[in-house]
N, C-alpha and C positions, 0 to 999 in steps of 0.2 A: 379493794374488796369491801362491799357492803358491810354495816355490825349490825346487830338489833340495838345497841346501843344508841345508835344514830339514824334508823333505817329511814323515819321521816325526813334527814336531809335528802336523799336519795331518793324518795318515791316523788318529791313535791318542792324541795328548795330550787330557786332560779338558777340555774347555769348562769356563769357571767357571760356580756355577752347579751342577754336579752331585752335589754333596754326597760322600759319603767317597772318598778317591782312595788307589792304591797305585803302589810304584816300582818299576820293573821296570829289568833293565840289561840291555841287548844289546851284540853287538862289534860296530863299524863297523869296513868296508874300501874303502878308497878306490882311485877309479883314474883315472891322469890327471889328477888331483886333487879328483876329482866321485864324491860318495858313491855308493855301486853297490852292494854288500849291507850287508844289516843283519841278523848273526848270533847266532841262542840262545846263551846261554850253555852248554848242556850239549852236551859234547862230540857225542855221535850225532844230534843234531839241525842242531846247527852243521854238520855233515858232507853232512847229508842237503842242508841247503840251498841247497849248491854244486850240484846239481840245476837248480837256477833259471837258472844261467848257462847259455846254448847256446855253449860255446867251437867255435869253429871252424877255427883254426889249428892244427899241431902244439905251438907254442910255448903257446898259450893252452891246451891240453888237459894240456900237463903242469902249469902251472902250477896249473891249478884241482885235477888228480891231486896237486900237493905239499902245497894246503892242506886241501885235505880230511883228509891223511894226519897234517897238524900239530892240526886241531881234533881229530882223535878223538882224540889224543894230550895232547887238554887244551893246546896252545901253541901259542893265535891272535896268532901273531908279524903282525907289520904290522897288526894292527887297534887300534882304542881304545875303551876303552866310553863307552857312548851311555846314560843312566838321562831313563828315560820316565815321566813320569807320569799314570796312564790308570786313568781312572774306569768300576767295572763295571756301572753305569747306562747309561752311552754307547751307542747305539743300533748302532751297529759292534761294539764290541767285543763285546755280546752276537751280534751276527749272527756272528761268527768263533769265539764260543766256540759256538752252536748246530751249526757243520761240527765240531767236535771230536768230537760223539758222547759230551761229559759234560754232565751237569747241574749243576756247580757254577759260582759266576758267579767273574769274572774273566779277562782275557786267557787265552786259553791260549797255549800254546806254539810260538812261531813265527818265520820268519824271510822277511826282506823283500828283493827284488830290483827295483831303482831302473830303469828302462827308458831310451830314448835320452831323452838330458839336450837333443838338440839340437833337440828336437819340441817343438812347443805341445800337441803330440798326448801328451806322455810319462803312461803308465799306468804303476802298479807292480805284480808280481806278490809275493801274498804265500802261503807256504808254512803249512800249520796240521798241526800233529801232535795226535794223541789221546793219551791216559795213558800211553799205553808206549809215546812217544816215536816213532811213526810216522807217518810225511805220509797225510794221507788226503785234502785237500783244498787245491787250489791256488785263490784269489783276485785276480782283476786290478781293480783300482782305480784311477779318474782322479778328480785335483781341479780342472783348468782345465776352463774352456766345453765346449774342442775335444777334451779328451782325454774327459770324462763323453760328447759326442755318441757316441764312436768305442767307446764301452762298450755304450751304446745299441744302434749297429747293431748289435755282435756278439748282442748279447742277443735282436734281432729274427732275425737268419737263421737261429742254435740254433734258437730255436724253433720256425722253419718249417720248418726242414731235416727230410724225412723219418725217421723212425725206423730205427734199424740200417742205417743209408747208412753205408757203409765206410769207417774213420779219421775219422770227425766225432767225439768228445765229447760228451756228453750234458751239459745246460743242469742244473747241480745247483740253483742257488740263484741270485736275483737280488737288491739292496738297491740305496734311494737316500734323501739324507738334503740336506740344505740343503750340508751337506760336502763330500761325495763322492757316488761312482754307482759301484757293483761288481757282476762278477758272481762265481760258484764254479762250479768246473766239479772234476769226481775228479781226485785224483793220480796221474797216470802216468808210472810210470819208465819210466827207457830213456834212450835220447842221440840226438844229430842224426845224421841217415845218415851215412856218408863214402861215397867212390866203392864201397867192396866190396859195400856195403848195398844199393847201387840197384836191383836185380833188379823191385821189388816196383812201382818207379815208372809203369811204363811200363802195366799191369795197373792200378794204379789210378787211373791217371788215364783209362784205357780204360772202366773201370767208372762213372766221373761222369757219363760220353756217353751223353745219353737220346734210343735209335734208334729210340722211338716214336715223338717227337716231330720236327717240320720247321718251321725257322722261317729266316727272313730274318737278315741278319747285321746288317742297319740297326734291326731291331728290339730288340736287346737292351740293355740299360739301359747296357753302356762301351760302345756304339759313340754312343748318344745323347750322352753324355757329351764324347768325343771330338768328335762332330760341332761338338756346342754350344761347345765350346772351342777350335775351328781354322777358324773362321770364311774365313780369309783367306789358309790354308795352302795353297799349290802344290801340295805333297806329298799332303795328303789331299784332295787334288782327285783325283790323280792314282790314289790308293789306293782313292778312291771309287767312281770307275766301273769298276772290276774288284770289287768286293766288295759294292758297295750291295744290290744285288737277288739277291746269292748266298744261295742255301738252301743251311742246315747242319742237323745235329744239336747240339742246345745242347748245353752241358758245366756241369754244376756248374762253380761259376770262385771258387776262394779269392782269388785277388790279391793274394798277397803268397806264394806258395809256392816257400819256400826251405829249403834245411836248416835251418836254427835256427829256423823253425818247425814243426817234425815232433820227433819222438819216436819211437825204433823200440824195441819190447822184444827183450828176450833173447829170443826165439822168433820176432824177425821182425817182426811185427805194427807198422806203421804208426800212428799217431794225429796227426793235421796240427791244430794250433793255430793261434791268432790268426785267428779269420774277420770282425772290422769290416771288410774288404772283400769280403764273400761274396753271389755272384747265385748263386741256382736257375738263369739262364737265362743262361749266358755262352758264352762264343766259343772253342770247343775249340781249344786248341795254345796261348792265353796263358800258362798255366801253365808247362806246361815249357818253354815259352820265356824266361820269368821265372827258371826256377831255374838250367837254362842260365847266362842272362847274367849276373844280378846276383849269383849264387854266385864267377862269371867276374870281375865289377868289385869285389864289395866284399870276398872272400875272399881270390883268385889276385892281385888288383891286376894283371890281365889287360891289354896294349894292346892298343887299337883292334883289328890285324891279327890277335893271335890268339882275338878275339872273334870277329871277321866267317870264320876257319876255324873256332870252335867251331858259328857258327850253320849253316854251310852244311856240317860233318858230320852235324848233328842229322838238318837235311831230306834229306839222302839218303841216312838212315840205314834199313833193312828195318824195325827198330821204328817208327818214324817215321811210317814211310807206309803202315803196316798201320793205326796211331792216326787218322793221317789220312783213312783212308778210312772208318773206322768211324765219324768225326766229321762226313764229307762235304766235306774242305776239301784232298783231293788235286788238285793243280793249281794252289791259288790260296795255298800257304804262304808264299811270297816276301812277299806284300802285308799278309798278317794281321801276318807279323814286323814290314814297316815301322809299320803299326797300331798295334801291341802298344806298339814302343817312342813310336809317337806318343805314345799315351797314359799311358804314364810320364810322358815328359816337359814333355807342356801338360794333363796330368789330375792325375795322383798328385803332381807335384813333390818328389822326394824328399827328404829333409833330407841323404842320403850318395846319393852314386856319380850325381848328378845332369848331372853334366859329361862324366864318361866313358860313361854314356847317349845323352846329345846327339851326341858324335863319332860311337859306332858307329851310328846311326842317320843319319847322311850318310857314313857309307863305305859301308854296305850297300845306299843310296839311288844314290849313283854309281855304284855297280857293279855292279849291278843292272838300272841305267839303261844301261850298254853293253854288256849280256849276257853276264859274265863269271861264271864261279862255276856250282856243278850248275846242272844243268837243273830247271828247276820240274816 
C-alpha cells in the first residue's frame, strides 16, 4: 500500500528488473510533518513549482511568495534532498518525458505536489518542464484503488465534455500501468481567484446552463445519488416533495468548485480544474453554493451563524436570481441549498469541514422551518 511518506518511490523509483538506472536528487518540503512538494533542483524550476500549491490564506500566500523567492535565489532553506532512482525504460517516466516535447530518454525535469494526505482518494500532481526549463504540462496521478478510480472519472467527463466549453481544460494525454493511472492536461498559469477576482463567476457559471434542454431534478445522476443514500432522511423527505418533480435547466456541475480549484490568468481568464466529480447533467446553484460555503468552512473557519448570513445574502442577491432564473430554480433555492448540503454530507463525505457542514445544514433546516431569513 502506497504512504505519502514514501509516494515518490512509487510514482518514479525503477522496478527491479529494468535494467540501466540513473539518480536524480530533488528538495523535499514538508508540512505538518507530511511531505507536500517535491522540488527540482534548478532554481527557476523549483520556483515555478510553487505553482502547484493553491495557497489560500494570506499567511499561506506569502509564505509560498517567500519561497519561491529563496529557490530562485538557489537557498531551498527548510527543504532536504530526496535522490531517486528511476529507470528510463519505465513506462511512466517515458510517458512524462513524451509531455516534455524532447526526444531524449530519461526523466525530465520536474516537480511534484503531494495532494490531501487525509484521503484514500490522495492524487499527486506533477509539474514537467521542457529544455528551457518551462512547465508545459501538469500530471495528476493516483496509486491507491480509490485515488486511480477518481483519475478514471476525470478522464471520462474531459472526454465528454464538449469542445471549447468555457474554463474546461482540454484532456492532453492519458496513461495506466499496474502502478498507477494518470492523466496530462497543459499548464496553466495563474492563481486561485480572491474575492477582487470574482466578477467572471457569476457569467460562467450562467454559461454551463443548458436553456435548451428541461429535465426533472429527480432525474440527474446527484440527486439519484442522494436519494439512494437518504433512505430514511426526514429532511430529504421533506426536500423531496418541493423538488422531485421540478423541471430545471441542467447545469454542467463540477462538484468540487472552489477557489483552489480554478486558475485565473493575468487577463482574467478562468480555467476550473479537478473535474472527478463532473456531470453533463447537474443541478444549477450546487456550485456556487459549494464555493460560497466550503471557501466559508475550510478558508474563513467561518461559524455556523455567519455561514447561514452568507447563504441567505447569496439567494437574495440580484445576481443570484438572475442565475436562478436562467437555471429555472427561482423559488425553490431554499431546498436545493438544503439538498446541496445533504449531499455533501451523506454523498461526498468529506475528509475536511465535514462537521461544520452537518451543523449549517440544521441551522438553515430550523430556520428555515420557521420562516425566518429572505424570502424564497
Amino acid at each position: 500500500m502506497p504512504t505519502v511518506q514514501n509516494f515518490w518511490e512509487h510514482l518514479l523509483t525503477a522496478p527491479e528488473g529494468q535494467g540501466q538506472v540513473v539518480q536524480i536528487e530533488m528538495r523535499l518540503l514538508k508540512k505538518a510533518g507530511q511531505p507536500f512538494l517535491l522540488l527540482p533542483g534548478q532554481p527557476r524550476p523549483g520556483a515555478a513549482t510553487m505553482a502547484l500549491y493553491p495557497a489560500q490564506t494570506s499567511r499561506a500566500r506569502m509564505a509560498r511568495a517567500l519561497l519561491r523567492c529563496l529557490l530562485r535565489a538557489s537557498m531551498p532553506l527548510g527543504t532536504e534532498t530526496i535522490s531517486l532512482t528511476i529507470s528510463p525504460q519505465d513506462a511512466f517516466v517515458k510517458f512524462l518525458a513524451s509531455l516534455s516535447g524532447e526526444r531524449g530518454e530519461g526523466l525530465p525535469v520536474l516537480g511534484i505536489f503531494a495532494g490531501n494526505p487525509a484521503s484514500d482518494g490522495q492524487r499527486f500532481l506533477l509539474l514537467v518542464f521542457d529544455a528551457s526549463q518551462r512547465p508545459v504540462a501538469v500530471v495528476k496521478a493516483g496509486l491507491t484503488s480509490r485515488a486511480r478510480a477518481l483519475v478514471e472519472q476525470e478522464e471520462r467527463f474531459l472526454a465528454a465534455v464538449p469542445e471549447k466549453t468555457v474554463a474546461v481544460p482540454r484532456l492532453r494525454a492519458r496513461f495506466e500501468s499496474p502502478r498507477l493511472r494518470a492523466l496530462a492536461l497543459d499548464f496553466v498559469p495563474g492563481d486561485s481567484p480572491r474575492p477582487r477576482d470574482e466578477a467572471p463567476l457569476a457569467p460562467l457559471l450562467a454559461a454551463w446552463v443548458d436553456t435548451k434542454r428541461t429535465v426533472m431534478v429527480s432525474d440527474t445522476p446527484d440527486w439519484m445519488r442522494l436519494q439512494e443514500a437518504t433512505p430514511a432522511s426526514s429532511l430529504f423527505s421533506v426536500v423531496a416533495r418541493s423538488l422531485h418533480d421540478r423541471k430545471i435547466h441542467p447545469a454542467m456541475h463540477h462538484g468540487d468548485f472552489t477557489p483552489w480549484n480554478i486558475k485565473v490568468s493575468r487577463a482574467g481568464v478562468w480555467t476550473v480544474l479537478d473535474w472527478e466529480r463532473g456531470e453533463l447533467t447537474g443541478i444549477p446553484g450546487w456550485d456556487w453554493f459549494h464555493y460560497v460555503i466550503q471557501s466559508g468552512i475550510l478558508v474563513g473557519h467561518l461559524p455556523s451563524a455567519a455561514l447561514v448570513q452568507r447563504v441567505e445574502s447569496l439567494l437574495s442577491s440580484d445576481t443570484f436570481r438572475q442565475y436562478a432564473t436562467r437555471g429555472g430554480i427561482l423559488g425553490c433555492e431554499r431546498e436545493l441549498v438544503l439538498a446541496y448540503l445533504l449531499h455533501v454530507v451523506e454523498v461526498i463525505k468529506p475528509s475536511e469541514g465535514l462537521v461544520p457542514t452537518r451543523e449549517l445544514l440544521k441551522a438553515l433546516a430550523a430556520r428555515w422551518e420557521k420562516g425566518t431569513g429572505p424570502s424564497a
